[in-house]
C-alpha positions in Angstrom: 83.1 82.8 105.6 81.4 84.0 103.0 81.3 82.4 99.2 80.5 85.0 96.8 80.8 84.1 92.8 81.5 87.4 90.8 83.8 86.1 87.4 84.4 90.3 86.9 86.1 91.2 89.9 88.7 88.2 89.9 91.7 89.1 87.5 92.5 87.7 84.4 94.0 84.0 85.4 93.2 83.7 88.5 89.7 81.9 90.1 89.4 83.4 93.1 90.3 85.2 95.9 89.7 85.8 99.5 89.3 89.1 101.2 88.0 88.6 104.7 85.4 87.3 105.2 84.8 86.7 102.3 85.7 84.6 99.2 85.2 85.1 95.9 85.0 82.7 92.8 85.1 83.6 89.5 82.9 80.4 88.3 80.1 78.8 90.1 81.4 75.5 90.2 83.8 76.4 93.0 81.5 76.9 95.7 81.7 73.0 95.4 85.1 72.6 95.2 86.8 71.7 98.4 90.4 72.1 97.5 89.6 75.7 96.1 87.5 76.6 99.0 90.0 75.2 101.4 92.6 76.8 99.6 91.0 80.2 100.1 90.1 79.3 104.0 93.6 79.2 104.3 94.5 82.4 102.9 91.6 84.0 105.4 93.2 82.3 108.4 96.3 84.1 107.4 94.6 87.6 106.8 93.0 86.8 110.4 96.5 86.1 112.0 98.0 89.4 111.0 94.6 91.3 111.1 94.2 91.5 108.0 95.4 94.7 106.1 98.8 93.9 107.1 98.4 90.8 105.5 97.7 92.6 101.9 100.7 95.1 102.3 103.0 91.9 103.3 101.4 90.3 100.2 102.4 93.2 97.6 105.7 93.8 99.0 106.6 89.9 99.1 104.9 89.7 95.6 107.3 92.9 94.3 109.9 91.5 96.2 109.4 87.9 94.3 108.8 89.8 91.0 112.4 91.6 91.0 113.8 87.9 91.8 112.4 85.8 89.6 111.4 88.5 86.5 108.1 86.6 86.1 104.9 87.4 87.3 103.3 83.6 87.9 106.5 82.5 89.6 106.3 85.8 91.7 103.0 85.0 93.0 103.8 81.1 93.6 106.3 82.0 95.8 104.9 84.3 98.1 105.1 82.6 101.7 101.0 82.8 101.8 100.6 81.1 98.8 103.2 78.7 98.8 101.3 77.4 102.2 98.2 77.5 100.6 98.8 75.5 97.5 101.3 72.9 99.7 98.1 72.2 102.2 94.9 73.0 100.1 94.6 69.3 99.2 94.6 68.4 103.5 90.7 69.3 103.9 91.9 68.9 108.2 95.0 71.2 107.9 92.8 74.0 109.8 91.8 71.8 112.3 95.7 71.8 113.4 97.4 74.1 111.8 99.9 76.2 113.8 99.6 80.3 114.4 101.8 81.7 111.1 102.7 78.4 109.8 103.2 80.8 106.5 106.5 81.7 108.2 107.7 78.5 107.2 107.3 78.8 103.3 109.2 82.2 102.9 112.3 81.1 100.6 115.4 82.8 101.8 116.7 82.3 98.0 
């Protein structure tokens, strides 16, 4: 992993990102922040498990398929499978250590 900071290429609202291998923060404090950085490890497990570009295109159609349920673009995104994982686990600095090959399966809401 790689920890880049680089505030222009994150979006508007959002503090970071990962794109394997790397991760990218949009302030320098975050390099030192262990829930954002685990946060982001998780996402690059996930890119890793589904080798990575077919992680992104799940990502956008999830994310279009949450936008047309929920007409909102923050709930959209909090309820893709990836991130719902991410955010449930980021604060569980060992959830790496034992996590389970596309425990992200387990977050995707049916509803």
């Amino acid at each position: 992993m790689f920890l880049i900071v680089a505030k222009y290429l994150i979006p508007k609202g959002y503090r970071g990102m990962a794109v394997f291998p790397f991760v990218i923060a949009k302030y320098d404090f975050d390099k030192t922040n262990e829930v954002f950085v685990n946060h982001e490890k998780i996402h690059l497990r996930q890119q890793l498990e589904l080798l990575v570009i077919p992680f992104f295109v799940w990502y956008f159609l999830e994310y279009l398929i949450r936008l047309i349920q929920y007409k909102n673009s923050a709930l959209a995104y909090r309820n893709i499978s990836f991130e719902r994982e991410a955010y449930a686990k980021e604060r569980n600095l060992n959830y790496l250590k034992n996590r389970s090959f596309f425990q992200f399966l387990h977050y995707i809401k049916l509803k």
